[in-house]
C-alpha positions as CSV (number, residue, x, y, z in Angstrom):
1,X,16.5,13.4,-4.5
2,X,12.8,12.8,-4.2
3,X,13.0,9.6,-6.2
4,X,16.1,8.6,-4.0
5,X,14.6,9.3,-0.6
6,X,11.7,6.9,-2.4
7,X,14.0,3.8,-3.0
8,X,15.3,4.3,0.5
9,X,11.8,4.5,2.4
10,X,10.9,1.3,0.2
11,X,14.4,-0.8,1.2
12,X,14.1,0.5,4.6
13,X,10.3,-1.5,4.9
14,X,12.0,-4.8,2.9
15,X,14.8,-4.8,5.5
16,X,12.3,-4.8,8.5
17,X,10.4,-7.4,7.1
18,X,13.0,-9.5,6.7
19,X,14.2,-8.6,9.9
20,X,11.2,-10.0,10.9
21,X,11.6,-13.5,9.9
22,X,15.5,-13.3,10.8
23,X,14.8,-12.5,14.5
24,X,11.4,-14.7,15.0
25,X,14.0,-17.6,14.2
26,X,17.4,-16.5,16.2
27,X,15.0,-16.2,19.2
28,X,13.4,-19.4,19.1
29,X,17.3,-20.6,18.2
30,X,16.0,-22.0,14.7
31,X,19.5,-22.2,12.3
32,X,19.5,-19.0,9.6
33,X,22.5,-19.0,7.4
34,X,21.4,-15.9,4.8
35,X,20.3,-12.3,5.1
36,X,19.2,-10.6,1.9
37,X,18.1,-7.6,0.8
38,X,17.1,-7.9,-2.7
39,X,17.8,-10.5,-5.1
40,X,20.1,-11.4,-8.3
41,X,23.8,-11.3,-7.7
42,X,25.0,-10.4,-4.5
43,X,27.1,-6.5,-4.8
44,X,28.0,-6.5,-1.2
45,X,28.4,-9.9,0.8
46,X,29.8,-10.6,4.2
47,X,29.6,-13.7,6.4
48,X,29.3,-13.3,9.9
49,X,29.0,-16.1,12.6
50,X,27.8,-18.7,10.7
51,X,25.4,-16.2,8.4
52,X,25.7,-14.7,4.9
53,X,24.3,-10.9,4.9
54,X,23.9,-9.3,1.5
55,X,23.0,-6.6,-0.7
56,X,22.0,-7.9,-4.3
57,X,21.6,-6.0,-7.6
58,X,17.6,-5.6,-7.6
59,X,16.7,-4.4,-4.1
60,X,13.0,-4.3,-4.4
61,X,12.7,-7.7,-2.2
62,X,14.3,-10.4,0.0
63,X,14.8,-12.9,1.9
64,X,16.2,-15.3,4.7
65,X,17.8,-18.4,3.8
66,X,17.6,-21.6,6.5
67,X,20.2,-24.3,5.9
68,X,19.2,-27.8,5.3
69,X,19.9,-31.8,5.2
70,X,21.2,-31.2,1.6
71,X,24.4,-29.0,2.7
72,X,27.5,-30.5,4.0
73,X,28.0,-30.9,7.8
74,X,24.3,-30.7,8.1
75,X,22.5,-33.7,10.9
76,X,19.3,-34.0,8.9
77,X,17.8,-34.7,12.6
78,X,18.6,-31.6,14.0
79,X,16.3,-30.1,16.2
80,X,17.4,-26.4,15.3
81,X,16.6,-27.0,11.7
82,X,13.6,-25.0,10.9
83,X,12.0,-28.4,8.9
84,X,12.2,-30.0,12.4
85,X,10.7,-27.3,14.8
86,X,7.0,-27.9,16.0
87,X,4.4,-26.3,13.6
88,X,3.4,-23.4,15.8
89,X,7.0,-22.3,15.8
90,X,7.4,-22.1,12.0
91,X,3.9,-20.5,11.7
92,X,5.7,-17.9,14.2
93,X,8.7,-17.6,11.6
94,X,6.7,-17.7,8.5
95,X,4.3,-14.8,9.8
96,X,6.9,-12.4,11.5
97,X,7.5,-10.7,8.4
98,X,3.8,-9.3,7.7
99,X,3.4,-8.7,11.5
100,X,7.1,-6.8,11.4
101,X,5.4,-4.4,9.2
102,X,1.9,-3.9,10.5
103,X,3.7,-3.0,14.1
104,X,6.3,-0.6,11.6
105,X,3.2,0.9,10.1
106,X,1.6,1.7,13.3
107,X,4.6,3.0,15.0
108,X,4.8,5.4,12.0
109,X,1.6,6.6,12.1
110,X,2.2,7.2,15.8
111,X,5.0,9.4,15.1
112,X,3.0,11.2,12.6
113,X,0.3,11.8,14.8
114,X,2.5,12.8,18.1
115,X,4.8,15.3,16.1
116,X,2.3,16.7,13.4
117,X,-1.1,16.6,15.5
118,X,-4.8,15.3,14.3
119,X,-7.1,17.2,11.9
120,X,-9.8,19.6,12.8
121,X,-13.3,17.3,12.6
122,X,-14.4,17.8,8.6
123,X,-16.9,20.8,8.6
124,X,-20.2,20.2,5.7
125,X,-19.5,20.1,2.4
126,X,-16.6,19.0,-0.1
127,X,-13.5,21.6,-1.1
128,X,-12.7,22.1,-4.7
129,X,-8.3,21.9,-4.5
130,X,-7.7,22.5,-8.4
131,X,-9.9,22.4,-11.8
132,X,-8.6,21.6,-15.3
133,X,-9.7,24.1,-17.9
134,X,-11.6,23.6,-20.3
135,X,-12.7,20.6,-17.9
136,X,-17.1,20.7,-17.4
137,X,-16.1,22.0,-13.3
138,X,-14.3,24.7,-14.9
139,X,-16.9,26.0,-17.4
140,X,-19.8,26.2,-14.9
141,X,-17.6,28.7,-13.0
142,X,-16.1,26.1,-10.2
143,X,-12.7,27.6,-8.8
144,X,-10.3,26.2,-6.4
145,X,-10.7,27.0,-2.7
146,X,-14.4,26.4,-3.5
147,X,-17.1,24.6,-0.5
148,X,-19.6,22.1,-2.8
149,X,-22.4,22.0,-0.5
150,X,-25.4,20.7,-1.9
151,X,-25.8,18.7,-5.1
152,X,-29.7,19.3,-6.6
153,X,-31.0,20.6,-3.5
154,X,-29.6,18.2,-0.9
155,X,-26.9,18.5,1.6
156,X,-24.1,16.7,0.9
157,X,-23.0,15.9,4.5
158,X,-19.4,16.0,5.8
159,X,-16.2,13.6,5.1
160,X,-15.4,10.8,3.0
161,X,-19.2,10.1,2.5
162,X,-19.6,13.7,1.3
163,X,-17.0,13.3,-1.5
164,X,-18.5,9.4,-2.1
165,X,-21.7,11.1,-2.3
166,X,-20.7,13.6,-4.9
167,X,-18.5,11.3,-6.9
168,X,-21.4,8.8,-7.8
169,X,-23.8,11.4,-8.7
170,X,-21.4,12.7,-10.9
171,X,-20.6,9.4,-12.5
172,X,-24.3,8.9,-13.1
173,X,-25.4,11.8,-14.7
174,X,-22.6,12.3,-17.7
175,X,-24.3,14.6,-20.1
176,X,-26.7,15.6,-17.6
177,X,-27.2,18.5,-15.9
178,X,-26.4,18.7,-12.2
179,X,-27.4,21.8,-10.1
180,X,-24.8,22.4,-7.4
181,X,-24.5,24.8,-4.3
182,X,-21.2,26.6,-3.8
183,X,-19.7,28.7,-0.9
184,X,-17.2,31.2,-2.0
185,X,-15.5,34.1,0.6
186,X,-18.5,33.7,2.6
187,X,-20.9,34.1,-0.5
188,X,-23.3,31.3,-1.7
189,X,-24.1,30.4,-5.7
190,X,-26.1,28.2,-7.5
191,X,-24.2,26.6,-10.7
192,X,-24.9,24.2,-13.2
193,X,-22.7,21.5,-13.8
194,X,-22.6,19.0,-17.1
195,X,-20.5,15.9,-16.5
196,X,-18.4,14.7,-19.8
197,X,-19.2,11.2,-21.0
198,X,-16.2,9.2,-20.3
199,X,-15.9,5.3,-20.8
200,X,-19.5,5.8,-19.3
201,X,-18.9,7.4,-16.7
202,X,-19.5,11.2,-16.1
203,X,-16.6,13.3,-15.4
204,X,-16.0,17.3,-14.4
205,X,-12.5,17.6,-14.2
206,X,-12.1,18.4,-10.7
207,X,-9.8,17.4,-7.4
208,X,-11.8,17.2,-4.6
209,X,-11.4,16.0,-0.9
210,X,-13.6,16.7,2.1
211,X,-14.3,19.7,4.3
212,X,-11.1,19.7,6.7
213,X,-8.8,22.6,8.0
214,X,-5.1,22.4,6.7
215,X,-4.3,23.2,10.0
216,X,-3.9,20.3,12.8
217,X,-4.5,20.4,16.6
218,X,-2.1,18.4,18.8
219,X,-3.2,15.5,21.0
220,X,-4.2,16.3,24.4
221,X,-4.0,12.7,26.3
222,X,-2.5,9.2,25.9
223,X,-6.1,7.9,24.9
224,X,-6.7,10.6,22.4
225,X,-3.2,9.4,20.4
226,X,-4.1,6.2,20.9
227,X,-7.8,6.2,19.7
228,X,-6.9,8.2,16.4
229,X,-3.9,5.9,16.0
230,X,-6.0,2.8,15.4
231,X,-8.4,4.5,13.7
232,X,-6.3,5.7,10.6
233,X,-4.7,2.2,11.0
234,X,-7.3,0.3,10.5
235,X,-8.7,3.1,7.8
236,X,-5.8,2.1,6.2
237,X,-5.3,-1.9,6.6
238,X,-9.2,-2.1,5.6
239,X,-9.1,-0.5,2.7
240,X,-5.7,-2.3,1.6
241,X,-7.6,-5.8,1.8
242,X,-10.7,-4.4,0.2
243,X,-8.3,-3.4,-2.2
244,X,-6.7,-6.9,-3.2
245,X,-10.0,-8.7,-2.4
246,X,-11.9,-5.9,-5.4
247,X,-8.9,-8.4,-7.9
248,X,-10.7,-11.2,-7.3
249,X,-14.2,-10.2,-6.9
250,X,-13.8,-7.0,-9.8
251,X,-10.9,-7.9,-11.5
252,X,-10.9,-5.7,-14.8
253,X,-12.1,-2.5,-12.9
254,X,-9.8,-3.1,-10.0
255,X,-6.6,-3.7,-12.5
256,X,-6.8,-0.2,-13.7
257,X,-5.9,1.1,-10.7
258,X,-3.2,-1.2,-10.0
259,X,0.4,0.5,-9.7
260,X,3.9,-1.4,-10.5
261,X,7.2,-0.6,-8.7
262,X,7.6,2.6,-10.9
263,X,4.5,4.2,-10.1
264,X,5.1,3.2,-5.9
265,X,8.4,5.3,-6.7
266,X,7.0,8.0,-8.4
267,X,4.1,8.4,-5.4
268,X,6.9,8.1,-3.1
269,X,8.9,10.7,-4.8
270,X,5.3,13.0,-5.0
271,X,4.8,12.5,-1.1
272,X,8.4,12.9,-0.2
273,X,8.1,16.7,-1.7
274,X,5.5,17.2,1.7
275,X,8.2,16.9,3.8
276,X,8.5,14.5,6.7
277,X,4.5,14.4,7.1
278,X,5.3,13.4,3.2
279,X,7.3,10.7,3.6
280,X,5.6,9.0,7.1
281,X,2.6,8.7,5.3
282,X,4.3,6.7,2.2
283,X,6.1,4.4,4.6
284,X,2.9,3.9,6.6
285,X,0.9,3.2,3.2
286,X,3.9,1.2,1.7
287,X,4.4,-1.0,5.1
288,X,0.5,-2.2,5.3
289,X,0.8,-2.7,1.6
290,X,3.8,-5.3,2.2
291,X,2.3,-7.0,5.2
292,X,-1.1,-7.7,3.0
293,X,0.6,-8.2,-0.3
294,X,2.6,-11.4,1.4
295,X,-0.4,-12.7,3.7
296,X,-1.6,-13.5,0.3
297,X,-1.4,-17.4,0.3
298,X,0.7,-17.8,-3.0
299,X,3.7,-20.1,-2.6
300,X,6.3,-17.2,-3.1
301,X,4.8,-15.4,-0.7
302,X,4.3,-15.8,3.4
303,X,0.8,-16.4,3.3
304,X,1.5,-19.7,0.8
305,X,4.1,-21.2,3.2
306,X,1.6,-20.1,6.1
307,X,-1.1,-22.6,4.3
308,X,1.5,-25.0,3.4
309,X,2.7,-25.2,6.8
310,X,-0.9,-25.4,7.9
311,X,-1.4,-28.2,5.7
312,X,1.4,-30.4,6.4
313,X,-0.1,-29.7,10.2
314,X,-3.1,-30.9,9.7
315,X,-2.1,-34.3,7.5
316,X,1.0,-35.1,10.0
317,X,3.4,-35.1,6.4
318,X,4.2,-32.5,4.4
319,X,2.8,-31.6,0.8
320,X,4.2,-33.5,-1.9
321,X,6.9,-31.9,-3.2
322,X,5.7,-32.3,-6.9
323,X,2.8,-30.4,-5.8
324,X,4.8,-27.5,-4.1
325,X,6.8,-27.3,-6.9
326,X,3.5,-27.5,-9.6
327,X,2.3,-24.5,-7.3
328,X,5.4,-22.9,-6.7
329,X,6.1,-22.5,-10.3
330,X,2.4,-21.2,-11.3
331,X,2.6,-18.5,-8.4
332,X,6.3,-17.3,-9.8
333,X,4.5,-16.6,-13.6
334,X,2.0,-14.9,-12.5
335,X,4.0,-13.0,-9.9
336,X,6.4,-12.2,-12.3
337,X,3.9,-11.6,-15.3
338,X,1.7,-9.3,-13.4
339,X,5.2,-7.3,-12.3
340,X,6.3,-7.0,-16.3
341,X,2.7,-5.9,-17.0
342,X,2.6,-3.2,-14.3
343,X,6.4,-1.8,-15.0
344,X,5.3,-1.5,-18.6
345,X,1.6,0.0,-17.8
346,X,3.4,2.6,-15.1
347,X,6.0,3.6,-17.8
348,X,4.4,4.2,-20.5
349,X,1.8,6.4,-18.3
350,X,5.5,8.0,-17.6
351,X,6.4,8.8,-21.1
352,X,2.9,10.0,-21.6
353,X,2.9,12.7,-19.3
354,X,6.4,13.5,-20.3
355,X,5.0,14.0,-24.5
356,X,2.3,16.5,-22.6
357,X,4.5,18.3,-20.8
358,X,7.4,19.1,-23.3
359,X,4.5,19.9,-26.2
């Protein structure tokens, strides 16, 4: 059920995108003549006033089909073919999509916020949620429900910058020992922590987040909802694009933590057990992802017909079509080679955890 409510969250986000595109065009009374969701052969199929709406085989995609001179019936000088609108309106078609799902996303995490409230301000300190035995967090006598205060005498602060703090010292002193400052039941203790060598990195074996309540407070004022709104928005859409900009600047460390369609389902499946806080929070994560995974200017993608568009603009002709096509095709292989090598990497990660469990 998890898994299902997953795939739907995930359609749910292609459909508005598309919807995007499909109403920034009936507005501006630009032809459309397909609606998709998904792609391969078509398993439901109507045609409507002119327009083909389907449902095809693969449903993690889509897409909105304009008709052109090439088709029967079709006056090549049309002013309601898309080709033959002014630049500014295409850009406006071409970038609906992405801003479709930003305006989803933050209507999501308005919901959130209004029925589920804001978190208490983090309190000092970083608290321990689970240990794996045997793990170096473990043997020094770290339990979960434990406060980490202070790492060799210092005080590690509060928040994200706390657990930042924590994690790089940790990662820098594998095989070292690290004196730490616990708070347990209103008791404090000093323990001695020895981070495992790991691919170079030191390791404990710990989950760890920062200081904050479980409990939420609800929002007093229209400005107060508003104000932490955009600020876990933009949390979010920042560290998306630092995300896809660390695969050009830090490729091979930024691959590792890449996840394929399987693992976005099985994340969706984890978060869906939460409940509707759950589930809100994976279509809020999953939307941004979309609208910056498609501003990416690749030729498949909105962001390359953005720049093409752009270009054609600017040299009163568009690109030569051996070009688009030259470019085109590139983007598809690594598009599509990059989606193989994910699926594989997030499956066999699957079976992996499956051998541990059943031994």
């Amino acid at each position: 059920m998890n898994v299902l409510t997953s795939l739907t969250v995930l359609g749910f986000l292609i459909f508005f995108h598309e919807m995007g595109h499909f109403l920034a065009a009936i507005f501006q009374g630009i032809y459309v003549d397909g609606f998709s969701i998904g792609f391969g052969p078509s398993i439901i199929q109507k045609k409507y006033r002119g327009i083909t709406y389907s449902f095809r085989a693969f449903p993690l995609g889509g897409f909105v089909s304009f008709p052109d001179e090439e088709q029967n019936n079709i006056n090549p000088e049309d002013p309601n073919l898309l080709k033959n609108r002014p630049i500014i309106q295409r850009l406006i078609v071409i970038s609906a999509g992405v801003f479709a799902n930003l305006l989803l996303a933050y209507t999501i995490l308005t919901i959130n916020v209004t029925t589920n409230g804001i978190p208490y301000d983090p309190e000092p300190g970083i608290l321990v949620l689970a240990t794996q035995p045997e793990k170096a967090a473990a043997k020094s006598g770290v339990e979960p429900g434990d406060k980490i205060l202070k790492i060799d005498g210092i005080s590690l602060g509060i928040g994200d910058q706390a657990v930042s703090s924590l994690v790089k010292k940790i990662q820098s002193s594998s095989e070292e020992s690290i004196q730490i400052q616990i708070e347990r039941r209103g008791s404090f203790k000093e323990l001695t922590l020895i981070p495992k060598n790991i691919n170079g990195k030191g390791t404990i074996g710990a989950q760890l987040q920062p200081n904050i309540k479980q409990e939420t407070i609800k929002t007093k004022t229209i400005n107060e909802l508003i104000r932490y709104t955009n600020k876990e928005f933009s949390s979010l859409l920042i560290k998306t694009i630092q995300g896809y900009k660390g695969l050009i600047t830090n490729f091979s460390s930024t691959a590792q933590q890449l996840s394929g369609p399987v693992k976005i389902v099985e994340i969706g499946a984890q978060l869906s057990e939460q409940g509707g806080t759950g589930i809100l929070l994976f279509a809020a994560l999953i939307s941004i992802n979309l609208a910056v995974l498609n501003s990416l200017p690749l030729p498949l993608l909105d962001g390359g017909q953005f720049v093409f568009t752009i270009i054609e603009g600017l040299r009163g002709k568009p690109v030569p079509i051996k070009i688009q096509i030259a470019v085109t095709q590139s983007s598809f292989l690594l598009l599509v080679g990059l989606s193989v090598l994910l699926i594989i990497k997030d499956t066999s990660q699957l079976l992996i955890v499956q051998r541990l469990f059943s031994q």
